[in-house]
C-alpha positions in Angstrom: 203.5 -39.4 -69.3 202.4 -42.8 -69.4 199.6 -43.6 -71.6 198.0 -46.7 -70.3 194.1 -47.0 -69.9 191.8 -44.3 -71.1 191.9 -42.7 -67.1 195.6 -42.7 -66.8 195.4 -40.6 -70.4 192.6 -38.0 -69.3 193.8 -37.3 -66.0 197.6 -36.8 -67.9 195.6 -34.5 -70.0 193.7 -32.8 -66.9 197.3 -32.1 -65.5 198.5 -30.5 -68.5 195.2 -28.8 -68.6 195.7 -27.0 -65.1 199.6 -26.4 -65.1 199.3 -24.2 -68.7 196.4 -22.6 -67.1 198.6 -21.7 -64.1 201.4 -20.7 -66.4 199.3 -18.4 -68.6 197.9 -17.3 -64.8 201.2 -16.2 -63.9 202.8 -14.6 -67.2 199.1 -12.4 -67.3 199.9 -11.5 -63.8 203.4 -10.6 -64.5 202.4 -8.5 -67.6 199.7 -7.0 -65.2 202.1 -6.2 -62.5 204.1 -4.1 -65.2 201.4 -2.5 -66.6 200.5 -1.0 -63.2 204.0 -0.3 -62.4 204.4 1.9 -65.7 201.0 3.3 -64.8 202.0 4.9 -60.8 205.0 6.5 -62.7 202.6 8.5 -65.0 201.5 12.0 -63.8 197.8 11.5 -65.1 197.2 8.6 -62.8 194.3 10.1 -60.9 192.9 10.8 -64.4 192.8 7.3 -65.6 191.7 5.7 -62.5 188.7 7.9 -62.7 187.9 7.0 -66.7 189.2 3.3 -65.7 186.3 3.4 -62.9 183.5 4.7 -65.1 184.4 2.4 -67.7 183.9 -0.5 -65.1 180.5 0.9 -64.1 179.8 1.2 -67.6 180.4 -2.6 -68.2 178.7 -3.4 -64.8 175.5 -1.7 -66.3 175.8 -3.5 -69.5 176.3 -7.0 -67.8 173.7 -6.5 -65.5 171.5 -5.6 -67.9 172.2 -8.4 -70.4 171.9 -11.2 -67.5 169.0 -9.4 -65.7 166.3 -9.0 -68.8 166.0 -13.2 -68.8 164.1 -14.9 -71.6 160.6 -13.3 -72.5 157.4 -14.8 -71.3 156.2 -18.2 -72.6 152.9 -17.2 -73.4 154.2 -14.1 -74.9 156.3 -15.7 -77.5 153.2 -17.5 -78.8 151.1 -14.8 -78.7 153.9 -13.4 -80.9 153.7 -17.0 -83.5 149.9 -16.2 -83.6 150.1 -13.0 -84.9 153.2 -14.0 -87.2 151.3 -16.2 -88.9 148.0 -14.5 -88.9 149.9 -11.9 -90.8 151.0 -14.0 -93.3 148.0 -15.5 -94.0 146.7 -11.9 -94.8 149.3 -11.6 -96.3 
C-alpha cells in the first residue's frame, strides 16, 4: 500500500481496519454456524434453548437496569458533599 501523504496512510489503515473486521465477522460466524449445528444433533435441545432464553432475559434485565438508573440528581450529589464534610468536621 502506498504510503504517500498522511490521507493516503489513514484511509490504507481504515481499509485494513474494515477487511480484518469482516474476516473475524466471518470466521465468528463460521464457528457459530458449527456450534449450532453440533447443538440440533443433541437430544437436550429443547432444554438448552429454554436455559439459553432465560439467560437472555436475565442479561436483558441486567442491561436495562444498568443503562436505565442514569446518573443521580445534581442537587442530590451536593446535598451528599454537605453532609460529607459536615461529618468530618464533627468528626
Amino acid at each position: 500500500m502506498a504510503m504517500g501523504n498522511g490521507h493516503e496512510g489513514r484511509d490504507d489503515r481504515a481499509v485494513l481496519l474494515v477487511a480484518g473486521l469482516a474476516d473475524l465477522a466471518v470466521s465468528t460466524l463460521g464457528s457459530a454456524l458449527g456450534t449450532v449445528r453440533g447443538l440440533l444433533r443433541r437430544s437436550d435441545t429443547a432444554q438448552l434453548v429454554e436455559e439459553a432464553e432465560q439467560e437472555l432475559v436475565a442479561r436483558g434485565r441486567l442491561a436495562l437496569d444498568r443503562h436505565a438508573a442514569g446518573p443521580p440528581a445534581h442537587l442530590e450529589v451536593l446535598a451528599r458533599h454537605v453532609l460529607a464534610r459536615r461529618a468530618g468536621d464533627d468528626g
